[in-house]
N, C-alpha and C positions, 0 to 999 in steps of 0.2 A: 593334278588332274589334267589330261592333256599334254597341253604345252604352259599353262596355267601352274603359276607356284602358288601356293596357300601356304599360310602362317596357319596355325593351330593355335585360337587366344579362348582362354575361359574370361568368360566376362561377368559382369555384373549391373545391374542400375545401377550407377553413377552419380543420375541426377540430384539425389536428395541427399547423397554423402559428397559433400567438399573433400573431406580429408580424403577419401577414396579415391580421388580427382588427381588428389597429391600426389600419390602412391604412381597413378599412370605416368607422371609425368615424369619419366625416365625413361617411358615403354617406346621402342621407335615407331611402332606404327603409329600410336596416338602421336607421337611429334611431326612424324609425316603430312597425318591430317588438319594439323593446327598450323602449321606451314604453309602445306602446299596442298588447300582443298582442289585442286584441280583435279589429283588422286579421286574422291571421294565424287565430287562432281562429275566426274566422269561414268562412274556406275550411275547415274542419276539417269543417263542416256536410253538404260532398259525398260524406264518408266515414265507415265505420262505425268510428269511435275509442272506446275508451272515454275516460274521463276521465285516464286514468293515461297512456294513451298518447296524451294532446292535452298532457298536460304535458311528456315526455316528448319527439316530436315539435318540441314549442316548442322545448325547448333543446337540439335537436339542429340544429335548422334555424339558429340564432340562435350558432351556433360553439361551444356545450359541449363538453367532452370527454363520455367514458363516466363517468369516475373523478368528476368537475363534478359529474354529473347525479347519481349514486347518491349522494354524498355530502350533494347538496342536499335529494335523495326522501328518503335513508337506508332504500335500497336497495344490492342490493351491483351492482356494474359487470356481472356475469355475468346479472340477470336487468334490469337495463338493453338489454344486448344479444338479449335474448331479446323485451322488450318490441322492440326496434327491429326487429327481424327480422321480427314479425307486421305493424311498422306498414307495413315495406318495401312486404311481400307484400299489404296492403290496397291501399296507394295506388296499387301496380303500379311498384315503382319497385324498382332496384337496389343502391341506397347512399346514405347520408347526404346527398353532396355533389348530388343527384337531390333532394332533398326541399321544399326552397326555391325553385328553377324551377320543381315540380313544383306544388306550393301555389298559386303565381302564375300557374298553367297557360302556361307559356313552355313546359313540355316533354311 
């Protein structure tokens, strides 16, 4: 589109299948983003994130669980879900498995 290249990926929720997780991890865009979120960080730029919720975002988009993410923040899972919920309603999006199309502007 444009001057703008897109990959065309079907995706899936991720977050509740591991093994699914697996499967990506051969995909180069997912190794891109587990490398080198600067990539992903960088669309973060079209929207009002704070920092907590670019962290946050990141490793939701990137297959975390809730329980991953606060453990890693050391945050508890409940305002995990609370930060998600504000990032939903920013990006304009519905749920987690929304977030990484959404980033990539496919949706």
């Amino acid at each position: 589109m444009g001057k703008e290249t897109f990959l065309v990926v079907c995706a899936t929720d991720v977050a509740n299948h591991k093994s699914t997780i697996g499967e990506f991890s051969d995909d180069k865009l997912f190794k891109i983003t587990l490398k080198d979120d600067k990539f992903v960080k960088e669309k973060f730029k079209n929207y009002q994130l704070t920092p907590r919720q670019q962290e946050i975002a990141l490793l939701s988009a990137t297959g975390h669980s809730n329980n991953e993410i606060a453990k890693k923040l050391f945050i508890s899972p409940y305002t995990v879900k609370d930060h998600q919920k504000e990032i939903f309603r920013i990006i304009g999006i519905d749920s987690r498995n929304e977030l990484f199309p959404k980033l990539l502007n496919l949706r």
